[in-house]
C-alpha positions, 0 to 999 in steps of 0.5 A: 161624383162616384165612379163605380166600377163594373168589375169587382176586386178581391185580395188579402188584406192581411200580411203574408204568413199566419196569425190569429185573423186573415182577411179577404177584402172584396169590392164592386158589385159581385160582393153581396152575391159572392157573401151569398155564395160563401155564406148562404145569405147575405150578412146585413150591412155593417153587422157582424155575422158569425159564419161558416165559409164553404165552397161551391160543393158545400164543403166547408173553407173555414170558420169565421166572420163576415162583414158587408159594407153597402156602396156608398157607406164603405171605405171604396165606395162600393159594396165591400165585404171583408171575410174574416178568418184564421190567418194561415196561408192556405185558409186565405188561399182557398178564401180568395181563390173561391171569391175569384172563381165567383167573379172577383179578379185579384186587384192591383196594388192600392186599387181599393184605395184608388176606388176610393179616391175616384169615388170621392171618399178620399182626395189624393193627399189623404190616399197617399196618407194611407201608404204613409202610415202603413209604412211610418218608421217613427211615432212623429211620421205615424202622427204626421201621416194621420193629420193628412189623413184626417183631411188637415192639409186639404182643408188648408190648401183648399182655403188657400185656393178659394182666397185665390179664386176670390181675388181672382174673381175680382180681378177678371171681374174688372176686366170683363166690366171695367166701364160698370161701377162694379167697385173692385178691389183697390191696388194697395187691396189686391196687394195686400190679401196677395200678399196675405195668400203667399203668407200662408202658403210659406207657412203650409211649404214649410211644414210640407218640406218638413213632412217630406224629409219626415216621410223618407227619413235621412240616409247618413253614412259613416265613412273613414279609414279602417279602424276608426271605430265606424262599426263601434259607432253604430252599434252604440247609436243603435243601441245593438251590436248589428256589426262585428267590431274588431282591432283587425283593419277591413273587418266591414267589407260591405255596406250594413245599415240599420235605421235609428229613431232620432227625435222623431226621424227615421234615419238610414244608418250606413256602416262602410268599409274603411277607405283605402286602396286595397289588392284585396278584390273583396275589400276593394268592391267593399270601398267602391261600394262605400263610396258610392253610397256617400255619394247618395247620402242625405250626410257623412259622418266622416269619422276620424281616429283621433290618435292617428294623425289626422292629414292621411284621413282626411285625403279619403274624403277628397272626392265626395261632391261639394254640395253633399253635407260633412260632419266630422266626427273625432272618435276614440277622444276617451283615449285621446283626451280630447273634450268631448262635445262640439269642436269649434274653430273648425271650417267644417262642422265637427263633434269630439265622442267616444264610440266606447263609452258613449260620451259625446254622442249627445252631441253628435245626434244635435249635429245630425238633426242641425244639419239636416234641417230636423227640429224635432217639432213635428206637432204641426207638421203634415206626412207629404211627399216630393210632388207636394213640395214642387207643386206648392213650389210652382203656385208660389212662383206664380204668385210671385209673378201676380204680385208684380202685375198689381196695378198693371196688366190685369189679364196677366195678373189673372192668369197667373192668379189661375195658374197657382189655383190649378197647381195647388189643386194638382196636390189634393187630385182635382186637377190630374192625371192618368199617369199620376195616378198610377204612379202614386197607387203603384206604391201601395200593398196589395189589399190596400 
């Protein structure tokens, strides 16, 4: 069912700043008479027309292309035209000033794909895709963003979601005619294809939970005392000198970071100041700020210089939260002969480099990835986002609480049966909100 809306919007579709091509995108109604108004007609749908864009006194704004979408064969639904120009800043200022003054208002962050979604163009999942592609970091997020918007992920919750409205049709059918020979479905049946149904949608949570931690990447924090070569060790797995490197202790003073393609993971590198008490008021917010952001960090990577006694080093880590995961990492082992690689016999997990020469780092990046859950097998693995996860969370905690009714109370086994049938359909926006929406659109560019 579409939604069309009264009004029409406008804005640029295009980045801020010039370049070759700048496009007004303008949807609703008003946009085949604003065609008319700019261009003198209005360009049949889905062909190129080659034009001059002028304002209301004829004067001329540019010259360029217009394309016009009619509702419903167009991204939002609507009528949808794109002026297509040169990208200079005032050229699309002007363009999308005159589309305003002809009735157009300017649009909210991701109304155009809103309009979308409330026109059934795209479920929520693939709308969400959108952003998630537009803002992929690494090949494997852009890869994983296009199978959810192909539709991949909402094909397979919603076959999950039949197989359960199935099951549940038998099950209310039996209560409503239980003296009917209606011959439902056996106990060890109903056990059997429940059991079926919490099978795959394991299988789609894990891949989810991947897409997840796909889509946001991992911070990871190097921490330490001064000097212990964090600085050197993010330049090196940067493969860039983003940070000044120096033999004086406290050179770094703030928090730099920089983001890194590991296997397919984007992660957050951050470089701090050395751990220690200072009277220094510019270090000592250098080390506060430090260790606030290992206290927001997905891992530390506590590095230690290996030709300095270890005991003094570690007490700098007494104070991170348990449940925050640490790899200690030995730097400066060229010098201080220890092997390079993984460090076993360890209580922590530990990795032996050199941030000079680069050996070990092989190993250090395995670590990271181990420790994050991170296999960097992405081939089947769907862009999502944290409110997917919960929810496949709650349908399977619902049809955890079916299968312990099999064979007893079959309201309540129905019940849960549609419960898990309304949460998972929260995912792909048959079952929403108002607040929901705005939350996940918010996030969008404008233009989008």
């Amino acid at each position: 069912m579409q939604h069309l809306q009264e009004d029409t919007i406008a804005a640029v579709a295009t980045p801020t700043g010039a370049g070759g091509i700048g496009i007004v995108r303008v949807s609703g109604p008003k946009s085949a008479g604003i065609a008319k108004a700019l261009t003198g007609r209005v360009p049949d749908p889905r062909r190129l027309l080659r034009t001059r864009f002028c304002d209301a006194t004829g004067a001329p704004l540019d010259d360029g292309i217009a394309l016009f979408f009619q509702s419903p064969a167009s991204y939002t639904g609507e009528d949808v035209l794109e002026l297509q120009g040169h990208g200079g800043p005032m050229v699309m200022h002007q363009l999308l000033e005159e589309v305003t003054t002809l009735g157009a208002r300017l649009a909210r962050p991701g109304e155009f794909t809103e309009r979308a979604f409330l026109n059934g163009k795209l479920d929520l999942v693939q709308a969400e895709a959108v952003a998630d592609l537009i803002g992929s970091q690494t090949q494997a997020a852009a890869r994983a963003s296009l199978r959810s918007l192909s539709g991949e992920l909402s094909s397979i919750l919603t076959a999950i979601s039949k197989e359960i409205e199935e099951l549940r049709t038998y099950i209310e059918a039996d209560i409503d005619f239980s003296e009917e020979p209606l011959d439902p479905l056996s106990e060890t049946g109903t056990a059997n294809r429940l059991a079926g149904v919490q099978r795959d949608l394991a299988r789609v949570l894990e891949q989810v939970r991947t897409g997840v931690l796909l889509g946001r990447g991992a911070a990871v924090v190097l921490a330490g005392v001064p000097n212990a070569g964090k600085s050197s060790l993010m330049n090196t797995l940067s493969k860039a000198d983003r940070v000044i490197v120096s033999e004086e202790p406290g050179t770094t003073r703030d928090v730099v970071e920089v983001t890194i393609d590991c296997a397919g993971l984007a992660i957050h590198l951050t470089d701090t100041a050395g751990l220690r008490d200072s009277q220094d008021k510019i270090e000592g917010e250098g080390v506060r700020r430090a260790k606030a952001a290992m206290t927001q960090a997905d891992l530390v990577l506590a590095v230690i210089d290996d030709l300095v006694p270890f005991a003094g080093q570690q007490a700098v880590f007494s104070g991170l939260p348990d449940e925050i995961p640490r790899l200690m990492v030995y730097n400066k082992c060229d010098l201080s002969g220890r092997k390079m690689g993984i460090v076993l016999g360890q209580a922590q997990h530990a990795v032996a480099v050199s941030a000079k020469t680069g050996e070990g780092l092989s190993a250090l990046e395995d670590q990271i990835k181990v420790i994050l859950g991170w296999t960097g097998d992405f081939v089947e693995t769907f862009m999502a986002r944290r409110r997917h996860v919960d929810a496949l969370d709650g349908a399977k905690t619902h049809l955890a609480v079916a299968s312990g009714h099999v064979g007893g109370a079959a309201e309540l086994l129905a019940e849960e049966l549609r419960l898990a049938q309304v949460t998972l359909g929260g995912i792909t926006g048959e079952v929403t909100t108002e607040d929901l929406l705005g939350e996940i659109f918010s996030t969008f560019c404008v233009g989008k």
